[in-house]
N, C-alpha and C positions, 0 to 999 in steps of 0.2 A: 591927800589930794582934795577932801574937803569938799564942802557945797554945789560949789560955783556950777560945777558938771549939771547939777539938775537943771531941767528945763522951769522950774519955776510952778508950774501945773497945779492948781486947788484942787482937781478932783485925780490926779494923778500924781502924787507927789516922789515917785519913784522910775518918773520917767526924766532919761539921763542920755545927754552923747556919751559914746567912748573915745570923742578925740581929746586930742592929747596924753593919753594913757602911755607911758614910755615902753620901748619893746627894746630890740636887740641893737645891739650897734649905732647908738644914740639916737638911733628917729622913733616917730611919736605915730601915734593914730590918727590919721586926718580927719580934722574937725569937722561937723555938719553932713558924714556920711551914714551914720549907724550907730542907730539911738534903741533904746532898753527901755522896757516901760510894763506898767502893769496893765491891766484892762483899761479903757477907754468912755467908757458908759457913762462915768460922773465927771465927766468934763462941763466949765462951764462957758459959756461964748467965749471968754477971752481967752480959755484955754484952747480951744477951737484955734482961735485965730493967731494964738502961737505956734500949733500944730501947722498951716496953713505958713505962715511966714517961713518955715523949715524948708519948703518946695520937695514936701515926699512924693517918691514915686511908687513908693513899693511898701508893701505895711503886709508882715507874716504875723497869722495868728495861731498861735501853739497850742488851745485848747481846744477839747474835746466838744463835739455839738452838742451834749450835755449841759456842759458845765456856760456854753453861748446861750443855751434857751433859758436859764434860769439866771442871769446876768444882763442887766441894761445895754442895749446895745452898743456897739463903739460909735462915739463920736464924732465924726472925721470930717475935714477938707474935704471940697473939690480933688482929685487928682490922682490919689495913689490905687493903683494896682493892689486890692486885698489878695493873700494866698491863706488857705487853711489848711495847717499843715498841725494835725493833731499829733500830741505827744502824750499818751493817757492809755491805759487798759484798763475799760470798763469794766472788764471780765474778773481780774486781779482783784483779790479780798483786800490786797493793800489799799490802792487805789479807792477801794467801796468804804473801807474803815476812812480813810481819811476824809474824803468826801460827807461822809456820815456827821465825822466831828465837826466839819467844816456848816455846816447845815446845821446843827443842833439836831439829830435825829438819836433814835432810841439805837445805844451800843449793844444791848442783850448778845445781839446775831454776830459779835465780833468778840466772844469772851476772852479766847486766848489771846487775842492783837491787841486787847485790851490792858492785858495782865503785863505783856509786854512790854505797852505803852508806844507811845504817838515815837517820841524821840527813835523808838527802835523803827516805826512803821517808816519814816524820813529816812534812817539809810538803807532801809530797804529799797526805797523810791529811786534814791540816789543811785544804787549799784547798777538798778534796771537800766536807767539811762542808760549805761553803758553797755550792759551786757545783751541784753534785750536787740533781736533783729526789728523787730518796730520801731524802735526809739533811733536805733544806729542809721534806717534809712531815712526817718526823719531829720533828725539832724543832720545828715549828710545833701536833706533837699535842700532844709534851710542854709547852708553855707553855700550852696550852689544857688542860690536866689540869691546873696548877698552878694557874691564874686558877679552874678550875671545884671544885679540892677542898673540901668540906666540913669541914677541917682541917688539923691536921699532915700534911707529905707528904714524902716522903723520895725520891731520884733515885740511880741510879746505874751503873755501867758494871763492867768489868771492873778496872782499877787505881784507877776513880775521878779522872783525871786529864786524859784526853783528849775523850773526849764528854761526862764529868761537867764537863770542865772548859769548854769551849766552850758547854753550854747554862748554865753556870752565867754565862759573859760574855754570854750573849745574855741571861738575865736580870736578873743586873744591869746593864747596858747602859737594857734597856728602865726597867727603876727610877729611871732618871738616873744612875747613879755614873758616874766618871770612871774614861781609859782606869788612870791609875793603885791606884785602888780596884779592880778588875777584875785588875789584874797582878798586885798583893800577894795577891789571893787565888790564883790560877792556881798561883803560887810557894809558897804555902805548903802545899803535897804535899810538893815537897821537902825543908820541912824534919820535918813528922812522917814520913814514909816511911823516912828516911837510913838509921836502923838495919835497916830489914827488907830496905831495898834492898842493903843492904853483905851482907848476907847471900844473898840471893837471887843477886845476882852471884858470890858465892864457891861458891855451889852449881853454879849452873848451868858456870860455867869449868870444874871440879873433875867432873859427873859426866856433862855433856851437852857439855862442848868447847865451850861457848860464850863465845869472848871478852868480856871485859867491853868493850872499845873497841863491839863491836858492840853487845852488850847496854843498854847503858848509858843510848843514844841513845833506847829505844825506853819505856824506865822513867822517863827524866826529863821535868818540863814545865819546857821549856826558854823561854825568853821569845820565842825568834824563832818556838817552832810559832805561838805565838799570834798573834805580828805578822804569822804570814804570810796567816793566816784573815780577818785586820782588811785585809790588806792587797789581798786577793782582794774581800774586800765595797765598800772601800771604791772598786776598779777596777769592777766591776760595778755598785753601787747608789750611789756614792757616799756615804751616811751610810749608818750602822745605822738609823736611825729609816725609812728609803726601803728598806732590808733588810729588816727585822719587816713594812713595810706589803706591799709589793710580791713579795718571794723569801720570805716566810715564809706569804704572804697572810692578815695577821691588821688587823683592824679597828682604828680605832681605838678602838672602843667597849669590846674584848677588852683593848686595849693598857690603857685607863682603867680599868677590873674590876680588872686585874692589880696595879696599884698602888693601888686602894684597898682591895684584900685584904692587900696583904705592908708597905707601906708605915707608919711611923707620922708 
């Protein structure tokens, strides 16, 4: 599927439409409705006023008020309708360990989760999505924001890859795409990120002692976070479509709106 999808963005370079993404029965994702992005804070004018040429009306923010107050604010247009719809447990050691990595802070208080390693803390994160009553009614607002915008709408998280990237499967999922349409997309963070991630790893080794082996783990969307989240749903609900009805609680009358809003 390739480049082209990103919006082009210097200080966002992980922000992307999902149209044209192919789903069930030959039709595609309509173009210029619902776009994937990471944070918004290092935008620069022009990337501003490509956000602004989009015509968003609606812009979901998936992070924690934590993780907003120590983060440059988003950048934005004239126009869109913010929603903060946190997807995070403060409370969760998981959560605090990665956080922790993520910051450069002292691991001591996290020996076991340590010993473990970050890789395992990520599909631990991953499962929660799914299993977790917080995370299910989160995501269940946010596809209900998406099916209910009055336009362009724009989603996103802190790297844009982990909760951007999970409701972006449980969207196209619900569209019909297949699981490999849903991977290609999951995967392609990694390859517009590469250059910021190769950087951000050398900083962070260099001024906060944070191993890249650790690091690494926590910046990549790895193909197995994501199998592990399919793989939790699929023990629990058995399909995604039994997931969206039943652990998302969304109708299928919601489920129909939602594809004849984004679908062409």
């Amino acid at each position: 599927m390739g480049i082209p999808r990103t919006l082009g963005l210097n200080g966002a370079p992980n922000a992307r439409d999902l149209g044209g993404l192919p789903v069930a029965d030959g039709r595609t994702v309509r173009p210029g409705l619902v776009f994937r992005a990471q944070a918004l804070g290092r935008l620069s004018d022009d990337d501003v006023a490509v956000l602004a040429s989009l015509g968003l009306t609606d812009l979901l923010d998936l992070r924690h008020g934590s993780e907003i107050e120590l983060a440059p604010p988003d950048r934005l247009p004239a126009g869109p309708q913010v929603a903060h719809i946190p997807i995070f447990d403060p409370a969760h050691p998981v959560f605090t360990y990665v956080s922790a990595v993520l910051l450069g802070h002292d691991l001591s208080r996290y020996a076991q989760l340590a010993v473990e390693g970050t890789p395992s803390a990520m599909l631990t994160v991953y499962r929660w999505f799914v299993s977790a009553p917080a995370a299910r009614a989160a995501f269940a607002t946010a596809l209900r924001r998406i099916t209910a915008a009055t336009g362009p709408l724009l989603y996103h998280c802190s790297a844009g890859k982990d909760r951007t990237g999970w409701l972006s499967a449980l969207l196209l999922g619900a569209l019909g795409a297949d699981r490999t349409t849903i991977t290609d997309d999951y995967l392609l963070t990694n390859e517009v990120t590469a250059e910021a991630m190769a950087k951000l790893l050398a900083v962070m080794d260099t001024r906060k002692g944070v191993p890249p082996d650790v690091l690494r783990p926590v910046l990549d969307a790895a193909p197995e976070y994501l199998d592990a989240a399919f793989e939790r749903l699929e023990s629990e609900y058995g399909t995604l479509d039994r997931y969206l009805r039943e652990g998302l609680g969304l109708g299928a009358d919601e489920l129909a709106a939602l594809r004849r809003r984004l679908l062409d």
